[in-house]
ChimeraX commands (.cxc) that place a marker at each C-alpha (Angstrom):
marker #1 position 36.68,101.34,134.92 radius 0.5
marker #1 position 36.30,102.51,138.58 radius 0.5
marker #1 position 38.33,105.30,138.17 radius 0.5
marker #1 position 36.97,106.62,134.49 radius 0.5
marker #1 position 33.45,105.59,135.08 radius 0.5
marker #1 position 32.17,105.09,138.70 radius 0.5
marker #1 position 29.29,107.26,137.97 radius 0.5
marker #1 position 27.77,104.94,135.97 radius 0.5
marker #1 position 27.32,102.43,138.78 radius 0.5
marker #1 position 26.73,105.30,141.78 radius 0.5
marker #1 position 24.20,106.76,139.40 radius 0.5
marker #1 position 22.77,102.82,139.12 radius 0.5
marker #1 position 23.14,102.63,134.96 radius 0.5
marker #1 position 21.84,100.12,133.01 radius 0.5
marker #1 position 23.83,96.48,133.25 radius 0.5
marker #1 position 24.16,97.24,129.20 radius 0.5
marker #1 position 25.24,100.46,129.19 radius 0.5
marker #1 position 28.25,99.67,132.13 radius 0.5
marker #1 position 29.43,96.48,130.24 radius 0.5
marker #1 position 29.53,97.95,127.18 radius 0.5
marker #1 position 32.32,100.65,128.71 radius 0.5
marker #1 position 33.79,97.33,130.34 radius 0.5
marker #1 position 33.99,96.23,126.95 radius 0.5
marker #1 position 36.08,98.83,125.34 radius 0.5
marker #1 position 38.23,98.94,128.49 radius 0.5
marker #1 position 38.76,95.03,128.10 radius 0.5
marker #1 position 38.87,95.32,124.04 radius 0.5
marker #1 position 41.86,98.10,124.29 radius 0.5
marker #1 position 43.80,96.33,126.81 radius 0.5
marker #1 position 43.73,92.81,125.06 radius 0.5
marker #1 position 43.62,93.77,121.43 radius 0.5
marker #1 position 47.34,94.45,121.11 radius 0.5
marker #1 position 48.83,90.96,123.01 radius 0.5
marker #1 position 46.22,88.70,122.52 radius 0.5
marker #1 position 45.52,89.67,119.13 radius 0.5
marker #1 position 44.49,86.10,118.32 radius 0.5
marker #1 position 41.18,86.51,120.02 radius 0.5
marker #1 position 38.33,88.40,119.59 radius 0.5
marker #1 position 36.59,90.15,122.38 radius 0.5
marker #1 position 32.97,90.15,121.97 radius 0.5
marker #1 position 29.90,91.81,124.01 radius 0.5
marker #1 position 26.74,90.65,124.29 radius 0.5
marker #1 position 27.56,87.91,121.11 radius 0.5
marker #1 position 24.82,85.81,120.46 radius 0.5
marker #1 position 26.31,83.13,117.63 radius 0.5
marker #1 position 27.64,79.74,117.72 radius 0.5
marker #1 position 29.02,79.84,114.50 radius 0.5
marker #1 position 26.24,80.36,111.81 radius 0.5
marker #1 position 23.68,79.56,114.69 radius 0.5
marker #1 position 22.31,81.60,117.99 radius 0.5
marker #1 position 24.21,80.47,121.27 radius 0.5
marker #1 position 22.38,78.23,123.64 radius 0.5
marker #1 position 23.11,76.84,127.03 radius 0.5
marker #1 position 20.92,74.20,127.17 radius 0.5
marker #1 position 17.64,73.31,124.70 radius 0.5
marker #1 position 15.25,76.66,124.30 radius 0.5
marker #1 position 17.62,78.98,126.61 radius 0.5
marker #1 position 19.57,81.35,124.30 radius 0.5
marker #1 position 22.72,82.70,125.83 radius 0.5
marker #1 position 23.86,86.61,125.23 radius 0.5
marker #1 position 26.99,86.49,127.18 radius 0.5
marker #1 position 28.39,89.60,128.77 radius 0.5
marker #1 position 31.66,89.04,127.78 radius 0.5
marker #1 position 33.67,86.93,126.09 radius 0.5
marker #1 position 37.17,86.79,124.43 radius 0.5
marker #1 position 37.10,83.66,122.34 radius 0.5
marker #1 position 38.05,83.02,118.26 radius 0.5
marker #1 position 34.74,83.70,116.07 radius 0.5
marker #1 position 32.85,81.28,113.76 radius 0.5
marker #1 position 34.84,78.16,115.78 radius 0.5
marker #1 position 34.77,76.51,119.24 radius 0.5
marker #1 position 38.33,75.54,119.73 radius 0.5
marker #1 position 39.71,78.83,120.73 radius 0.5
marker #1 position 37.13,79.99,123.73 radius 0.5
marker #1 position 38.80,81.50,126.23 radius 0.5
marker #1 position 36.53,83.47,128.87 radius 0.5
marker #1 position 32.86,83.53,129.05 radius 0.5
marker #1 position 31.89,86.34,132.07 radius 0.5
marker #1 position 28.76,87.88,133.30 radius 0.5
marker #1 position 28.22,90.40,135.03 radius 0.5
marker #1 position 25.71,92.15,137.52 radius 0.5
marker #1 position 25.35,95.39,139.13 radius 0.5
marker #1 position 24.24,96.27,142.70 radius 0.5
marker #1 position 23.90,92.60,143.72 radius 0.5
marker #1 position 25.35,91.12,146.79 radius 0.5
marker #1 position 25.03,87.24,145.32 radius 0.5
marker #1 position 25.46,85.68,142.39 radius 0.5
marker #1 position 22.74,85.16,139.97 radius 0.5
marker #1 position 21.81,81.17,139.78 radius 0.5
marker #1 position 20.95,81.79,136.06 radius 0.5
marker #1 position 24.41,82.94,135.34 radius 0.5
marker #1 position 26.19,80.69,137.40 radius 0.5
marker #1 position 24.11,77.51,135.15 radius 0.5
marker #1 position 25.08,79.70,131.93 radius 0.5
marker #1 position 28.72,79.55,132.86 radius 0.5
marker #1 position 28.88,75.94,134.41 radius 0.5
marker #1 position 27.47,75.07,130.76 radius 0.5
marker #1 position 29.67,76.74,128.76 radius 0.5
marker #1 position 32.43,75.34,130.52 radius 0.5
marker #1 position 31.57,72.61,130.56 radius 0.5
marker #1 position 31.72,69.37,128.24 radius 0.5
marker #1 position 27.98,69.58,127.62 radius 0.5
marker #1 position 27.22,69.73,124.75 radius 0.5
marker #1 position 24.73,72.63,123.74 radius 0.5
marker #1 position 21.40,71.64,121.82 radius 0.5
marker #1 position 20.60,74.02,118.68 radius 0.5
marker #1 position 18.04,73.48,116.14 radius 0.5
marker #1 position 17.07,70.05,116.40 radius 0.5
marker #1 position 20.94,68.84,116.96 radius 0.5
marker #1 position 23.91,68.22,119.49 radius 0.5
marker #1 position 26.63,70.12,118.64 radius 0.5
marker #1 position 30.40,70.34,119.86 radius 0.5
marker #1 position 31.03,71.47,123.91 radius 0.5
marker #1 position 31.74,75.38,123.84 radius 0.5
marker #1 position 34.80,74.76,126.25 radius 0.5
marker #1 position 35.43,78.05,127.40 radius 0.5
marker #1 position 38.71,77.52,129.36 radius 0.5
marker #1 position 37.73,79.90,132.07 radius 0.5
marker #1 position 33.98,81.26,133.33 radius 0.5
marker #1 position 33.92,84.30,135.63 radius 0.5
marker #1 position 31.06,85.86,137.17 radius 0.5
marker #1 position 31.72,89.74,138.36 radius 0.5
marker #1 position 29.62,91.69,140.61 radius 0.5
marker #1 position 30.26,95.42,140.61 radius 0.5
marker #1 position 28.54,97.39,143.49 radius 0.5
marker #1 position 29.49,100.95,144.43 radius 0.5
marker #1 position 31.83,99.80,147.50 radius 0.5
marker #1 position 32.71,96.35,146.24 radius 0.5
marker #1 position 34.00,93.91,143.75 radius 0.5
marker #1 position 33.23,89.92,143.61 radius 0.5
marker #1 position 34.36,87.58,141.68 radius 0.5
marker #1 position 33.56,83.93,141.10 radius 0.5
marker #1 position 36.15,81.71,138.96 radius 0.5
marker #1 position 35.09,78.49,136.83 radius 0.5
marker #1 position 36.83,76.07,135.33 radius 0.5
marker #1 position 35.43,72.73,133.72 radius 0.5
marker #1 position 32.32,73.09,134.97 radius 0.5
marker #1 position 33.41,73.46,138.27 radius 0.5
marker #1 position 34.04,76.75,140.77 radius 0.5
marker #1 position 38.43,76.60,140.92 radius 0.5
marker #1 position 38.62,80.45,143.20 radius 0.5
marker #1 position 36.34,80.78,145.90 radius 0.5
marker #1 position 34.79,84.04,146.06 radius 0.5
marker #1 position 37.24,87.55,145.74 radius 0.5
marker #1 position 35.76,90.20,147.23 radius 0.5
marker #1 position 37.81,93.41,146.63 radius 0.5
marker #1 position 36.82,96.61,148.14 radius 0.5
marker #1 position 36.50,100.26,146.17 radius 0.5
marker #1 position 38.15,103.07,148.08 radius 0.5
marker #1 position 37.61,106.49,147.42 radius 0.5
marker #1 position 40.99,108.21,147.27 radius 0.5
marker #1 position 40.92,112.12,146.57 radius 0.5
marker #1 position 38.47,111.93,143.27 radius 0.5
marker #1 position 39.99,108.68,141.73 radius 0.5
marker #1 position 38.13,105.37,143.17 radius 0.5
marker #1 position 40.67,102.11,143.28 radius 0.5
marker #1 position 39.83,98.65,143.99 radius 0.5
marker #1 position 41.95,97.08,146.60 radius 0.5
marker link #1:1,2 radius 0.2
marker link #1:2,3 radius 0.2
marker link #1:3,4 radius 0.2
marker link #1:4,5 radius 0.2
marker link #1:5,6 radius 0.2
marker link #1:6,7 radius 0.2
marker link #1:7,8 radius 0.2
marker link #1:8,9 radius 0.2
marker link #1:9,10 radius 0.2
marker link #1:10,11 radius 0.2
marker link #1:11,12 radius 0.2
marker link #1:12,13 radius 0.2
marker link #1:13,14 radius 0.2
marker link #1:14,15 radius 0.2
marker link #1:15,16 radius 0.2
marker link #1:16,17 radius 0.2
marker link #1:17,18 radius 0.2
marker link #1:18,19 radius 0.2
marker link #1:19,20 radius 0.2
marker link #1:20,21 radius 0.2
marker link #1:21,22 radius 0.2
marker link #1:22,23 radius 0.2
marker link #1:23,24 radius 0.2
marker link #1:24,25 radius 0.2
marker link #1:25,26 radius 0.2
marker link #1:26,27 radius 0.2
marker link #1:27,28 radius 0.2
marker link #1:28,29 radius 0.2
marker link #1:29,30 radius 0.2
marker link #1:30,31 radius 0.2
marker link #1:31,32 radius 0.2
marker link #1:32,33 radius 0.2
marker link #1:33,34 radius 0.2
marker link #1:34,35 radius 0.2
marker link #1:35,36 radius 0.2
marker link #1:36,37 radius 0.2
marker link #1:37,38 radius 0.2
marker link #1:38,39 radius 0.2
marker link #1:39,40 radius 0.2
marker link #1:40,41 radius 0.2
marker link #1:41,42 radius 0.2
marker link #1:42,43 radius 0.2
marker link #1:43,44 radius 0.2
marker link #1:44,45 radius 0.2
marker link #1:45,46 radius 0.2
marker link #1:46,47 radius 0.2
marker link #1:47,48 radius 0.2
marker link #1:48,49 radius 0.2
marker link #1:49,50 radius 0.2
marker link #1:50,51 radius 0.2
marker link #1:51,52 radius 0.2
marker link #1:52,53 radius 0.2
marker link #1:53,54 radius 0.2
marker link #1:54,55 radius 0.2
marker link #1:55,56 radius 0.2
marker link #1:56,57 radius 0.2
marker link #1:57,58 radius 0.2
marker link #1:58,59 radius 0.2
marker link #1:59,60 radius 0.2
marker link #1:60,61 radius 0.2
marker link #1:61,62 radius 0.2
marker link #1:62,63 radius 0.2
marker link #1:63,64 radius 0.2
marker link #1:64,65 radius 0.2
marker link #1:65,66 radius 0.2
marker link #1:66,67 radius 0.2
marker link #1:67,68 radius 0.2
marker link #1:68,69 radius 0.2
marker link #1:69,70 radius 0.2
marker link #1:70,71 radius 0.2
marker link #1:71,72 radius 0.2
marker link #1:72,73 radius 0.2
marker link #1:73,74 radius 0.2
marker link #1:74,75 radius 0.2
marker link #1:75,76 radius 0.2
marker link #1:76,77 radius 0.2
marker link #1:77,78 radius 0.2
marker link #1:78,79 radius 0.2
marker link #1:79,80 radius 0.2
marker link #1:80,81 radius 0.2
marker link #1:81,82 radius 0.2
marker link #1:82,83 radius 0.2
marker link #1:83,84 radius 0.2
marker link #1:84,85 radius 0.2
marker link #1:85,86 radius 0.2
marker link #1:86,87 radius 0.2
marker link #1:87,88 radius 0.2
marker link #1:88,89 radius 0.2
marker link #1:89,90 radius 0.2
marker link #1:90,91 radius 0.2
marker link #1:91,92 radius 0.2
marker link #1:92,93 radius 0.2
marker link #1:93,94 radius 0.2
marker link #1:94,95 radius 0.2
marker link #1:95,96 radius 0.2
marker link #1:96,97 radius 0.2
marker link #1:97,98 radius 0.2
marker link #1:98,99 radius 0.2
marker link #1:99,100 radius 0.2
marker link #1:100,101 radius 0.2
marker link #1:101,102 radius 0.2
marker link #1:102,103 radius 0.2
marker link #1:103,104 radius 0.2
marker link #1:104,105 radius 0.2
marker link #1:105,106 radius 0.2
marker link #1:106,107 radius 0.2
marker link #1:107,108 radius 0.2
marker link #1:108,109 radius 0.2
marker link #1:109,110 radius 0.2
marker link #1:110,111 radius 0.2
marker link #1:111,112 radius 0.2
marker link #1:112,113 radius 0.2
marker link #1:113,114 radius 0.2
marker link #1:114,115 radius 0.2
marker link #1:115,116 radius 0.2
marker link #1:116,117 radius 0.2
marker link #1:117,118 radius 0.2
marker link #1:118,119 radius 0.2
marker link #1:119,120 radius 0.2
marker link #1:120,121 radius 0.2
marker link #1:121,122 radius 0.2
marker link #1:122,123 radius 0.2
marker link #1:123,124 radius 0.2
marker link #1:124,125 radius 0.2
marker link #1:125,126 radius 0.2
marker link #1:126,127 radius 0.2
marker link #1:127,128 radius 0.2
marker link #1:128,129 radius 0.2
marker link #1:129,130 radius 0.2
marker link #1:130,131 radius 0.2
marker link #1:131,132 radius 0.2
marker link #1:132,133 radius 0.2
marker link #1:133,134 radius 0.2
marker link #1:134,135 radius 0.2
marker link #1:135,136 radius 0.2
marker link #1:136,137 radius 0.2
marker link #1:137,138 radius 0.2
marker link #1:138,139 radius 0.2
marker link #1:139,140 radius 0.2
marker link #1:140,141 radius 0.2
marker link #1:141,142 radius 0.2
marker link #1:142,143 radius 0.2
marker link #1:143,144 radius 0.2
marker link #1:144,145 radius 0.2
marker link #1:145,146 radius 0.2
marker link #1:146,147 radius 0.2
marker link #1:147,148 radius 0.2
marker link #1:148,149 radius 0.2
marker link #1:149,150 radius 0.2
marker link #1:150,151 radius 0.2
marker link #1:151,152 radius 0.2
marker link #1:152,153 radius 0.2
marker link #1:153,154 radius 0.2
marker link #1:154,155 radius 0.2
marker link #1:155,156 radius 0.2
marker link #1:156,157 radius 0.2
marker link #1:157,158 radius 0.2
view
């Protein structure tokens, strides 16, 4: 992404418009081996319902790379945010949640725990990258922070 579309983030881009290109970058690296999943931006269903994270809070994840229309197959639920130096606390709840064993509230009923097996939050800035791994509700990677280096007129992240 850095090295295709850095002037989407230098230029300070919508969050949409930069993880939609994340999308297709994840989408045509995972398609071919995990071909089992689907890799979804922005998806806002639970099945034949809207997503929630907790009673009244609809969710509109990022990213995710789950198996549609079930919850057994949920793989990675990530959001992301541009030109922030911490994480977002509403993200960090939104990922907790979904995975998590809570169950999420929709329509006047409990339904079955999401159980993503892993929740990431990404921030992309112009000279950094961080990262924040979760796993059953709980932080498992302490913070990665990777720098981007300009090197001639590719940008890496090291």
């Amino acid at each position: 992404f850095y090295n295709n579309d850095f002037d989407l983030i230098s230029r300070d881009a919508n969050e949409v418009c930069i993880t939609s290109h994340i999308f297709h970058y994840f989408a045509s690296k995972f398609k071919g081996k995990y071909f089992e999943y689907d890799i979804d931006h922005e998806y806002n269903r639970n099945g034949e319902y809207a997503k929630y994270y907790c009673e009244g809070h609809h969710a509109r994840p990022d990213l995710i790379i789950h198996k549609r229309k079930c919850n057994k197959h949920n793989l990675a639920y990530i959001e992301f945010k541009i030109h922030h130096t911490e994480h977002n606390e509403n993200d960090l709840e939104k990922i907790k949640r979904f995975v998590s064993n809570k169950k999420p509230f929709e329509n006047g009923k409990w339904l079955k725990p999401y159980k993503y097996k892993y929740g990431v939050s990404i921030l992309l800035n112009w000279n950094n990258v961080k990262m924040l791994w979760y796993k059953n509700g709980e932080i498992i990677l302490e913070e990665m922070v990777f720098s981007v280096q300009k090197r001639g007129d590719k940008y890496e992240i090291c």
